[in-house]
mmCIF file of the C-alpha atoms, coordinates in Angstrom:
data_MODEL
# 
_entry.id   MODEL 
# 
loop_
_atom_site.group_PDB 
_atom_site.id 
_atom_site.type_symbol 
_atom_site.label_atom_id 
_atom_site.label_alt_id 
_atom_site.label_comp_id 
_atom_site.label_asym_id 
_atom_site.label_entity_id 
_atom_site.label_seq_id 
_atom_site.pdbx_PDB_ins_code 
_atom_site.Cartn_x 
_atom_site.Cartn_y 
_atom_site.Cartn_z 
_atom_site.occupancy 
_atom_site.B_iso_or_equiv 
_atom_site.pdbx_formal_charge 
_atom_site.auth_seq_id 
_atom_site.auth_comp_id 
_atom_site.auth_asym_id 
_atom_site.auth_atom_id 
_atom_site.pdbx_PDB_model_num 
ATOM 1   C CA . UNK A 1 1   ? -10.093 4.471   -1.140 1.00 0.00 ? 1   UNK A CA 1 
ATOM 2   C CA . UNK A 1 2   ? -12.505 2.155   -3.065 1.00 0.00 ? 2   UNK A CA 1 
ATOM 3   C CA . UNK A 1 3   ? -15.880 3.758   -3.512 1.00 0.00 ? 3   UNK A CA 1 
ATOM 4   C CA . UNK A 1 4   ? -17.746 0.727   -1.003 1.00 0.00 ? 4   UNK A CA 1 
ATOM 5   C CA . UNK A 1 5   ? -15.011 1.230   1.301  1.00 0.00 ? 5   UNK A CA 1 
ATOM 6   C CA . UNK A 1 6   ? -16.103 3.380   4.266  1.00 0.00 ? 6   UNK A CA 1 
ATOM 7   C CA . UNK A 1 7   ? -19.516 4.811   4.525  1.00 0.00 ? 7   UNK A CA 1 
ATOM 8   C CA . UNK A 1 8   ? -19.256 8.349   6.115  1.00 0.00 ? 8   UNK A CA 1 
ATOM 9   C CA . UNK A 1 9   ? -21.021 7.675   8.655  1.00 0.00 ? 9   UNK A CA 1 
ATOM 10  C CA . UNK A 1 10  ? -19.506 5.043   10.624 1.00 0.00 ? 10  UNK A CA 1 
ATOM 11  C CA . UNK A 1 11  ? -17.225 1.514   10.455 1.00 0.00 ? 11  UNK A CA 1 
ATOM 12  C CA . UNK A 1 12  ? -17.266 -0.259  7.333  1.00 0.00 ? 12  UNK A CA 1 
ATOM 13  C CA . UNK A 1 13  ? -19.079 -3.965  7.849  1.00 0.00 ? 13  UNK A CA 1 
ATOM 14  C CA . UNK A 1 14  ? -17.260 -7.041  7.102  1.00 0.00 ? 14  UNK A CA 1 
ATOM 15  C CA . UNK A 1 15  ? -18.331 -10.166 6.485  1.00 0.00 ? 15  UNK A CA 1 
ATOM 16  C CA . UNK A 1 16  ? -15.814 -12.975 6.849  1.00 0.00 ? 16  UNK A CA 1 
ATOM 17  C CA . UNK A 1 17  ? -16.727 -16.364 5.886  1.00 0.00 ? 17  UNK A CA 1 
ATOM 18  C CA . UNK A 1 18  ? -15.345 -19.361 4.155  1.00 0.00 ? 18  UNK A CA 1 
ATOM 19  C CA . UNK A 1 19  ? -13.321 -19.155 1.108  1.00 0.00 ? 19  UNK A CA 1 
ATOM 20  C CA . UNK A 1 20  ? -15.703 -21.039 -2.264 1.00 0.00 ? 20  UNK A CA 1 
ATOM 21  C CA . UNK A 1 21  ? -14.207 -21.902 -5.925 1.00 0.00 ? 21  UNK A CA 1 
ATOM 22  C CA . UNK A 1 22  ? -16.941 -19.396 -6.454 1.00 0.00 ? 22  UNK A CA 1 
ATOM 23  C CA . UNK A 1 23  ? -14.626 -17.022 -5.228 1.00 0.00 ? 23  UNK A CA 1 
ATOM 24  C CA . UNK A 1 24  ? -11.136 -17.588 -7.123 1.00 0.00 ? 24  UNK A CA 1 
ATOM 25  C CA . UNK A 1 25  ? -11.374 -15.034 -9.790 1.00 0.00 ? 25  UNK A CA 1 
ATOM 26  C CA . UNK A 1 26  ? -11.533 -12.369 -7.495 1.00 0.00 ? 26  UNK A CA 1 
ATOM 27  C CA . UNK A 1 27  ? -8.541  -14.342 -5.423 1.00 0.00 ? 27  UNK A CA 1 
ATOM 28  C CA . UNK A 1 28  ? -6.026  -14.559 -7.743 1.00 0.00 ? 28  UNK A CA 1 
ATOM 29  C CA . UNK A 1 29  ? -6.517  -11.185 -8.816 1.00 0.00 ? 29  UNK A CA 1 
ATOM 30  C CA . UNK A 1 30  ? -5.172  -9.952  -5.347 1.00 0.00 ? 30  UNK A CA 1 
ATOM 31  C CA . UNK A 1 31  ? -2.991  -12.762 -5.216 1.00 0.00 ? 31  UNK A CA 1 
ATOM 32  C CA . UNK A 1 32  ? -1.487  -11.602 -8.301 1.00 0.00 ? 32  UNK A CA 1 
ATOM 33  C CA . UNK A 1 33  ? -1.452  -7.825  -7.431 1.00 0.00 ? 33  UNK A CA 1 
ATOM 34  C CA . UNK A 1 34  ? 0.068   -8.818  -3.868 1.00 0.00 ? 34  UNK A CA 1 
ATOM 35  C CA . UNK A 1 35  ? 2.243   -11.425 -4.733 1.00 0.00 ? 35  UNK A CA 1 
ATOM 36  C CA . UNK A 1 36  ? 3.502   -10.494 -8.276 1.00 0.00 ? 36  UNK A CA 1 
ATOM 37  C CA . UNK A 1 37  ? 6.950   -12.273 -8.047 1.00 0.00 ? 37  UNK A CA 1 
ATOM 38  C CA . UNK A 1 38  ? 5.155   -15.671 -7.125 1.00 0.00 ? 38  UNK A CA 1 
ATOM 39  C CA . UNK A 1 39  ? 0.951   -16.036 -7.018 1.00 0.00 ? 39  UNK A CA 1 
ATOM 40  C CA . UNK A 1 40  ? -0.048  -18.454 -6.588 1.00 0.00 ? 40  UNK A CA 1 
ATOM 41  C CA . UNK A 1 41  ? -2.341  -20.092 -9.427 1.00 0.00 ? 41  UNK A CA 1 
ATOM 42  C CA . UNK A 1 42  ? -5.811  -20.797 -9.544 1.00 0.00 ? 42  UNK A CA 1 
ATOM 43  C CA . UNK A 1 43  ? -5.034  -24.453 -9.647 1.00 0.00 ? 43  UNK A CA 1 
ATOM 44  C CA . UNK A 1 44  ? -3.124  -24.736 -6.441 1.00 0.00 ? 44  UNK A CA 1 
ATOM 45  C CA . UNK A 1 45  ? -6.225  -22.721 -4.450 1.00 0.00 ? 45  UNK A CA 1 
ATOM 46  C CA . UNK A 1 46  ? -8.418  -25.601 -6.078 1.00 0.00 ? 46  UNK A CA 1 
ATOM 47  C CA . UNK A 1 47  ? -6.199  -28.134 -4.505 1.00 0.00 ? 47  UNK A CA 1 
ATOM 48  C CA . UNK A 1 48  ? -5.763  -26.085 -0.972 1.00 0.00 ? 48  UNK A CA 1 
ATOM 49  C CA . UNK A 1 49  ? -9.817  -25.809 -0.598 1.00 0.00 ? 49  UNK A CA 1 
ATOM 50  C CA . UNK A 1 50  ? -10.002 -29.599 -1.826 1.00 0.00 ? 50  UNK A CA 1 
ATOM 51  C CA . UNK A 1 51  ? -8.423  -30.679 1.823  1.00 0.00 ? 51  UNK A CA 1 
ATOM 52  C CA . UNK A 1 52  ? -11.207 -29.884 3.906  1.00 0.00 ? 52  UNK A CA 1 
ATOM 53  C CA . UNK A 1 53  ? -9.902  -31.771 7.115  1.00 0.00 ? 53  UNK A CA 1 
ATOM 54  C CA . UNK A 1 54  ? -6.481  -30.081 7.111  1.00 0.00 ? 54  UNK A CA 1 
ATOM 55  C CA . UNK A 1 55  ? -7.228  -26.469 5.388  1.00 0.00 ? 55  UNK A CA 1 
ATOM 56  C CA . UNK A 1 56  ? -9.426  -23.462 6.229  1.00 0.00 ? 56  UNK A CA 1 
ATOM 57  C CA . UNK A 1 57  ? -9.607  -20.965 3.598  1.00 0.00 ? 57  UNK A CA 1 
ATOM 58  C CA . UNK A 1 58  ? -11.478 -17.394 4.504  1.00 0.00 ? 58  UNK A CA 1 
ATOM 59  C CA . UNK A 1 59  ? -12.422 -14.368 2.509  1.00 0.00 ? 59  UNK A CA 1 
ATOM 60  C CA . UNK A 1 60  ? -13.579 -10.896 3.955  1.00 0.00 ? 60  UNK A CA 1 
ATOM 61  C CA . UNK A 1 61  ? -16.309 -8.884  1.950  1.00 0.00 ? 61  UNK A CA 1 
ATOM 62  C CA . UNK A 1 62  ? -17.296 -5.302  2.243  1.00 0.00 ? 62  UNK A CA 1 
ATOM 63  C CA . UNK A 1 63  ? -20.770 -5.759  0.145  1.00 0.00 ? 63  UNK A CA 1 
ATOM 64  C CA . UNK A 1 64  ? -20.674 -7.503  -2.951 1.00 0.00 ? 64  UNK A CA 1 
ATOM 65  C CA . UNK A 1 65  ? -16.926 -6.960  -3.372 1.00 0.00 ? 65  UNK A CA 1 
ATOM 66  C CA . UNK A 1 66  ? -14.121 -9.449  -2.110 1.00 0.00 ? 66  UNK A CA 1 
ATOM 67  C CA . UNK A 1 67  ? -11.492 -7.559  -0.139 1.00 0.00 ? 67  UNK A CA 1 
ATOM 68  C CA . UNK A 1 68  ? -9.132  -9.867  1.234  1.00 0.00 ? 68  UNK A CA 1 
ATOM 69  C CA . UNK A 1 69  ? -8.552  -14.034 2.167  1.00 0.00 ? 69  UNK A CA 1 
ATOM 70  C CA . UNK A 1 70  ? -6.522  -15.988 4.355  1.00 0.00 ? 70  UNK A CA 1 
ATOM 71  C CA . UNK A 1 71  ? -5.828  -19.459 4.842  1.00 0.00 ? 71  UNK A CA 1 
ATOM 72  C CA . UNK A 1 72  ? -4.883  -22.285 8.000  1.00 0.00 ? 72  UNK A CA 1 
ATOM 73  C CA . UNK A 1 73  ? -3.277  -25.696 7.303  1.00 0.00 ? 73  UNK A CA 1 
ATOM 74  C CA . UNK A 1 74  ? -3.996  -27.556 10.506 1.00 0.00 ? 74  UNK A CA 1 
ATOM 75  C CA . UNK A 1 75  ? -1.548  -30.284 12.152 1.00 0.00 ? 75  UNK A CA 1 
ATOM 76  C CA . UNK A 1 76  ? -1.833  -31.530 15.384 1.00 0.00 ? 76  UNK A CA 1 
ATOM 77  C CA . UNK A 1 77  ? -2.263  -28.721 17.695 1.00 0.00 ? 77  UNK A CA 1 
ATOM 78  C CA . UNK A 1 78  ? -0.470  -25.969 15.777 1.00 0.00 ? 78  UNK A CA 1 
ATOM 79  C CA . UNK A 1 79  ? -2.221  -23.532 12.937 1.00 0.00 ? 79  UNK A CA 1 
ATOM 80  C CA . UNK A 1 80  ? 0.077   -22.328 10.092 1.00 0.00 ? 80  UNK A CA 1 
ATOM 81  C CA . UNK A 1 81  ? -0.826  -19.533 8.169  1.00 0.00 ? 81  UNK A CA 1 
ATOM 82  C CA . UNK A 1 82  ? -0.730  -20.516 4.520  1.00 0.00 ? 82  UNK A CA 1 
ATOM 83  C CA . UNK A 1 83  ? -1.187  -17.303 2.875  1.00 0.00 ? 83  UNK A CA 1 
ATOM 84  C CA . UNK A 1 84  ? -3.016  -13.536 3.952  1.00 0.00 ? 84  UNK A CA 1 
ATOM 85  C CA . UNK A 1 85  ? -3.840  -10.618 1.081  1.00 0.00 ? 85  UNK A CA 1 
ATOM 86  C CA . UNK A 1 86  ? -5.570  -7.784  1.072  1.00 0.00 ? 86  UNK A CA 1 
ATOM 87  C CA . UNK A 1 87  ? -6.316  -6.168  -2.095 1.00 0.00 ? 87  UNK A CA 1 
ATOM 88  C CA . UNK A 1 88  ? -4.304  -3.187  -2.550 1.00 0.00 ? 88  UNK A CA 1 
ATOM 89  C CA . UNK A 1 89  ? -7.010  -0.980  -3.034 1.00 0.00 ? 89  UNK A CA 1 
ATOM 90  C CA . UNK A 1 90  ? -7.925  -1.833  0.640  1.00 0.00 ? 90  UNK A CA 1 
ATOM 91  C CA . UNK A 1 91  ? -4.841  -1.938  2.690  1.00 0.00 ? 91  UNK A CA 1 
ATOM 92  C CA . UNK A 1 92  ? -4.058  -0.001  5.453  1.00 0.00 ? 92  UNK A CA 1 
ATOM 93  C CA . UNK A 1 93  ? -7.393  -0.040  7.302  1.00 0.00 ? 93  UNK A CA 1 
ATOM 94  C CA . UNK A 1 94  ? -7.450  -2.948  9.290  1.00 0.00 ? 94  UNK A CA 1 
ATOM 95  C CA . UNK A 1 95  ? -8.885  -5.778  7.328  1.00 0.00 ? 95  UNK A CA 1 
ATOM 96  C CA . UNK A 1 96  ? -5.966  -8.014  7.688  1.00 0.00 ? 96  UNK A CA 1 
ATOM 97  C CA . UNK A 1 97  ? -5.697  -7.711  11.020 1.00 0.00 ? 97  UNK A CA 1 
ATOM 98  C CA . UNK A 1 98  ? -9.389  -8.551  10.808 1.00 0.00 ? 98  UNK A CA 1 
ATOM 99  C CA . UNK A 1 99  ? -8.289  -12.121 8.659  1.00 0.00 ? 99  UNK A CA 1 
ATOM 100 C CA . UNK A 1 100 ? -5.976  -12.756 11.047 1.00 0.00 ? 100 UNK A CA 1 
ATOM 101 C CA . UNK A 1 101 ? -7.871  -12.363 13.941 1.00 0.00 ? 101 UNK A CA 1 
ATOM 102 C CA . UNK A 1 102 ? -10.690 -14.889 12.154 1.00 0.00 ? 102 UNK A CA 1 
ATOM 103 C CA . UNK A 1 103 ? -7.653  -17.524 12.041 1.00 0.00 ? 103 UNK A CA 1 
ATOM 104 C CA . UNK A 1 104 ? -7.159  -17.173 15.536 1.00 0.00 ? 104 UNK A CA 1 
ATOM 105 C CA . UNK A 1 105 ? -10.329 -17.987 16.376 1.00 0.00 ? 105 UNK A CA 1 
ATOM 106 C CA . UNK A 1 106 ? -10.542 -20.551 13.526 1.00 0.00 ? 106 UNK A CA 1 
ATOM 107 C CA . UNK A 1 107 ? -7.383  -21.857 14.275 1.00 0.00 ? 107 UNK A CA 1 
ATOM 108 C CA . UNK A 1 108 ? -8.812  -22.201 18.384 1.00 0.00 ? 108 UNK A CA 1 
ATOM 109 C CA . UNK A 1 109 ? -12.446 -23.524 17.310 1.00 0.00 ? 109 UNK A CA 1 
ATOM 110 C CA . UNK A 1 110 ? -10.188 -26.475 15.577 1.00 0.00 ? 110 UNK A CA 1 
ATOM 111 C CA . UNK A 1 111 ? -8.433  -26.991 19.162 1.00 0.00 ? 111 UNK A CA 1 
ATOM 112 C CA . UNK A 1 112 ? -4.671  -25.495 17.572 1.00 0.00 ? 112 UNK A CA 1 
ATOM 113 C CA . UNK A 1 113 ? -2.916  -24.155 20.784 1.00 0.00 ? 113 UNK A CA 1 
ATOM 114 C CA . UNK A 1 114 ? 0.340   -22.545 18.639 1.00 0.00 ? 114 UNK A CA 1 
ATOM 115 C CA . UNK A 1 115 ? 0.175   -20.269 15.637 1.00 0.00 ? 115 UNK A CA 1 
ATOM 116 C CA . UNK A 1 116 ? 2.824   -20.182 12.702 1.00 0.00 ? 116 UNK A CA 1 
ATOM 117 C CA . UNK A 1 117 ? 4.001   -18.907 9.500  1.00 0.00 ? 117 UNK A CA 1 
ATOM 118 C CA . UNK A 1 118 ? 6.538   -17.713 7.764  1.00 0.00 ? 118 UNK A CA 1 
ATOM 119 C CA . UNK A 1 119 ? 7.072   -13.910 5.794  1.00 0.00 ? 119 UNK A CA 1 
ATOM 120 C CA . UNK A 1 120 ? 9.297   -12.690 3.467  1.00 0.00 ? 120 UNK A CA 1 
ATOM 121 C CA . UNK A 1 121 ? 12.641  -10.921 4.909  1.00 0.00 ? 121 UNK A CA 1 
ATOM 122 C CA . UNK A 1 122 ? 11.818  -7.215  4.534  1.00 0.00 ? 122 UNK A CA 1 
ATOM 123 C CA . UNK A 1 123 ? 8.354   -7.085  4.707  1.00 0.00 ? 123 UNK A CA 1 
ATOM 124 C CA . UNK A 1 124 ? 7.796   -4.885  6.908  1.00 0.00 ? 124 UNK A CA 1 
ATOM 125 C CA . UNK A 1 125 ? 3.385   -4.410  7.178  1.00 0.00 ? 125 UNK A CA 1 
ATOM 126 C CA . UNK A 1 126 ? 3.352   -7.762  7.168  1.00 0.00 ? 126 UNK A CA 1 
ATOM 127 C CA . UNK A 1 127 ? 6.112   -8.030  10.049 1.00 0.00 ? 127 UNK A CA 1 
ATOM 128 C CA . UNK A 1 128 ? 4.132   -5.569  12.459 1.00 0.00 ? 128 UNK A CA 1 
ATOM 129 C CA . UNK A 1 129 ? 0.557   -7.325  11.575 1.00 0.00 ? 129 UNK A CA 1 
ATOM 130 C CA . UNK A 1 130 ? 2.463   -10.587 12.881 1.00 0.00 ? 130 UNK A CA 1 
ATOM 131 C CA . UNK A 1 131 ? 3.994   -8.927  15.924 1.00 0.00 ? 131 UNK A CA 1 
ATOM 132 C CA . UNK A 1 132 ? 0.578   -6.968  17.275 1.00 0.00 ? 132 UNK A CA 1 
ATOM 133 C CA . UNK A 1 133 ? -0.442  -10.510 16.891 1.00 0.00 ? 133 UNK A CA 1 
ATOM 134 C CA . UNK A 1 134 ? 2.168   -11.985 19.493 1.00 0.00 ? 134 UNK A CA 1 
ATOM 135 C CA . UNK A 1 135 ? 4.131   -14.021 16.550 1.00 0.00 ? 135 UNK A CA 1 
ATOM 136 C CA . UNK A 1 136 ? 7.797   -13.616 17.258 1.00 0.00 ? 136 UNK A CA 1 
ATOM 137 C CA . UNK A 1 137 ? 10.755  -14.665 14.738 1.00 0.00 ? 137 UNK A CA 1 
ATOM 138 C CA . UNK A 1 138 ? 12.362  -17.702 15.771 1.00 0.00 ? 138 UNK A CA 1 
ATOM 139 C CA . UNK A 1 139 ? 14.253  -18.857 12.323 1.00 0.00 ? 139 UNK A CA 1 
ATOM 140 C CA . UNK A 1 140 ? 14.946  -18.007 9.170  1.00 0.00 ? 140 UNK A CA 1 
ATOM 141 C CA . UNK A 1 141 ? 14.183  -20.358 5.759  1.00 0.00 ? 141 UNK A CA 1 
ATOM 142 C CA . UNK A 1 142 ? 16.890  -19.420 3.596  1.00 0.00 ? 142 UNK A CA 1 
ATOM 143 C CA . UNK A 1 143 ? 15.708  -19.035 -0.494 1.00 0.00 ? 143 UNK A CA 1 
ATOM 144 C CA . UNK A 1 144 ? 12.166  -19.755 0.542  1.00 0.00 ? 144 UNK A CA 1 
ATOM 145 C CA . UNK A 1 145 ? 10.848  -17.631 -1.860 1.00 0.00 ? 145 UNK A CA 1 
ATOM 146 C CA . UNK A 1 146 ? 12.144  -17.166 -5.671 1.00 0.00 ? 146 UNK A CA 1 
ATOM 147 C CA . UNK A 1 147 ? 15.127  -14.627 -6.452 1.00 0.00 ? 147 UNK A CA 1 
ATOM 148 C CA . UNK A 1 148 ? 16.653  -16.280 -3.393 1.00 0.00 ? 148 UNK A CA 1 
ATOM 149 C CA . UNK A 1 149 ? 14.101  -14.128 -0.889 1.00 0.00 ? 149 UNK A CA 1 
ATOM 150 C CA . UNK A 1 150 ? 14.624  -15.359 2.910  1.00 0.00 ? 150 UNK A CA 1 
ATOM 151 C CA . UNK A 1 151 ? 11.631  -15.741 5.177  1.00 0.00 ? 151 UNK A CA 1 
ATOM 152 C CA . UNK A 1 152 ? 11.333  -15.280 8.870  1.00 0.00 ? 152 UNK A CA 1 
ATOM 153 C CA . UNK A 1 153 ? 10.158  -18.299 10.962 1.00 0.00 ? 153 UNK A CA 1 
ATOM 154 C CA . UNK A 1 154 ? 7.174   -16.780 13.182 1.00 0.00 ? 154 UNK A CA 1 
ATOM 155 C CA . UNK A 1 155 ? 5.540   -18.441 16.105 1.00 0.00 ? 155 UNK A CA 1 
ATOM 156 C CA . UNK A 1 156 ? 2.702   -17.792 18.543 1.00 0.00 ? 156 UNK A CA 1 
ATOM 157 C CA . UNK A 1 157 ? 2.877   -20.066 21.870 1.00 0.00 ? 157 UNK A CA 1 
ATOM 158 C CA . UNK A 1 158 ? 0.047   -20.519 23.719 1.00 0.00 ? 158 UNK A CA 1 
ATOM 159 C CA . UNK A 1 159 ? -3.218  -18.877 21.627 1.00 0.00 ? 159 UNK A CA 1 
ATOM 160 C CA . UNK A 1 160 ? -5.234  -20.605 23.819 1.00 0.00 ? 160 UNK A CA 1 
ATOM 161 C CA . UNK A 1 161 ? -3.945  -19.415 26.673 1.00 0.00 ? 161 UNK A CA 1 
ATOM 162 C CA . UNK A 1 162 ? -5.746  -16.506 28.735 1.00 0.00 ? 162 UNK A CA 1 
ATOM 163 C CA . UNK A 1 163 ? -2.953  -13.890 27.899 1.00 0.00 ? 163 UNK A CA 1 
ATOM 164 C CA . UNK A 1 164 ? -3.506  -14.536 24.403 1.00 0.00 ? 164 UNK A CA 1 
ATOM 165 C CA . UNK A 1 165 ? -6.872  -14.075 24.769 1.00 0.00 ? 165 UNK A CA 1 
ATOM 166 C CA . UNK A 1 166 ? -6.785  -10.651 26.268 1.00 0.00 ? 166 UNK A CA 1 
ATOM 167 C CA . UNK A 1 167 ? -4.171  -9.714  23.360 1.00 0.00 ? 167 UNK A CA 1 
ATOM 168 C CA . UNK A 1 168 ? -6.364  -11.126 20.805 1.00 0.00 ? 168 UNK A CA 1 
ATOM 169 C CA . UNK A 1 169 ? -9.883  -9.229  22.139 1.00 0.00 ? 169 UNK A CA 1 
ATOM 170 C CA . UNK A 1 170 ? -7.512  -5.604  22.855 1.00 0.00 ? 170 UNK A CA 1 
ATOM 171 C CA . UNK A 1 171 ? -6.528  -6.089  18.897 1.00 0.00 ? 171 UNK A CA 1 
ATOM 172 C CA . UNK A 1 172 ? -10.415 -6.887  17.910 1.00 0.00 ? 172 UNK A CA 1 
ATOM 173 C CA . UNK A 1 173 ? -11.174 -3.281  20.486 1.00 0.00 ? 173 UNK A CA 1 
ATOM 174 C CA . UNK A 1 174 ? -8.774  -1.325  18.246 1.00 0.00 ? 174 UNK A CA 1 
ATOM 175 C CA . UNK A 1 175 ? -10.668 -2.463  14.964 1.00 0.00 ? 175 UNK A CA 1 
ATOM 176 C CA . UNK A 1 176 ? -14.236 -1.537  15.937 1.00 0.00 ? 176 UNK A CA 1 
ATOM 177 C CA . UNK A 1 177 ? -14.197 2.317   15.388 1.00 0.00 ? 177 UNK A CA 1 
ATOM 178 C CA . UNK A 1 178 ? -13.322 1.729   11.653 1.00 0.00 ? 178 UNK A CA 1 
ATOM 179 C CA . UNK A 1 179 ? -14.924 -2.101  11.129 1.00 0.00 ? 179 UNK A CA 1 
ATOM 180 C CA . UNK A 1 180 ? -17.964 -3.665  12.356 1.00 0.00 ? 180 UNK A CA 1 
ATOM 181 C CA . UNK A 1 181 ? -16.854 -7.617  11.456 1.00 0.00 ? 181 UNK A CA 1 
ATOM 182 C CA . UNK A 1 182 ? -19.765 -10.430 11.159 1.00 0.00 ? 182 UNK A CA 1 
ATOM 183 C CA . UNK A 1 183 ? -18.001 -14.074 11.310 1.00 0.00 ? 183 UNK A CA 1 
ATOM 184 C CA . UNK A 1 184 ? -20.169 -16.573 8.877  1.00 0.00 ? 184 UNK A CA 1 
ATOM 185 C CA . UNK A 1 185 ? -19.385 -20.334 9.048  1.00 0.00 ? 185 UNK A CA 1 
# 
């Protein structure tokens, strides 16, 4: 556990905001720790945070360090979940459930009533994030990634429905013992 991690005496504050060029350094180092086989390159983050009308790109700090991002391509009324890392240092204690659960309400502040993405066959903490969070496979995309790596088709109906909304605020219960999470626009 990373020394800034968890204070002894109580949750660890977040801060989740938006996602600067500022940032990439510390971005493509986890990209690059989490997604070894294929990170993506500074470059292509450039061009994702370049399309502000169609992208929202977040990061998640604990102090002065950067822990984690995500990122939403909007279209039409459905959110799809570009890409979600936490570094490894940091996994395993809640904070991507705490980037997803930003998207959601990101994704419902931009009026997107479904919720997609897709996840490499076999990932399997990445498979139970996406299921607390009501996504359910409904395809798969057949050498998505490189080395001929499958992905699942996941979808969310309805996130801004009121059942969703009691899922999403009994996930965002079970993360307050360990985080205390401040949204920043």
């Amino acid at each position: 556990m990373s020394r800034d991690a968890r204070p002894s005496d109580g949750p660890v504050r977040v801060v989740v905001a938006p996602l600067r060029v500022t940032d990439l350094r510390a971005v493509v180092r986890i990209e690059e720790a989490v997604f070894a086989e294929e990170p993506w390159s500074r470059r292509l983050f450039e061009e994702e945070l370049a399309q502000r009308t169609s992208r929202v790109y977040r990061a998640a700090w604990v102090g002065r360090r950067l822990v984690g991002y995500a990122g939403l391509m909007l279209v039409d009324d459905e959110a799809h979940v570009n890409t979600l890392a936490v570094s490894p240092d940091d996994q395993g204690r809640g904070l991507g459930s705490a980037l997803l659960a930003d998207l959601v309400h990101t994704a419902l502040d931009r009026r997107a009533r479904h919720l997609t993405l897709e996840v490499r066959v076999g990932n399997e903490a990445a498979l139970g994030l996406y299921s607390r969070f009501g996504l359910a496979p409904v395809g798969v995309r057949r050498d998505y990634y490189g080395h001929g790596a499958d992905a699942l088709v996941m979808w969310a109906r309805d996130i801004d429905g009121p059942e969703y909304a009691v899922r999403l605020g009994g996930l965002e219960s079970d993360l307050a013992p360990a985080l205390e999470i401040e949204r920043r626009d």
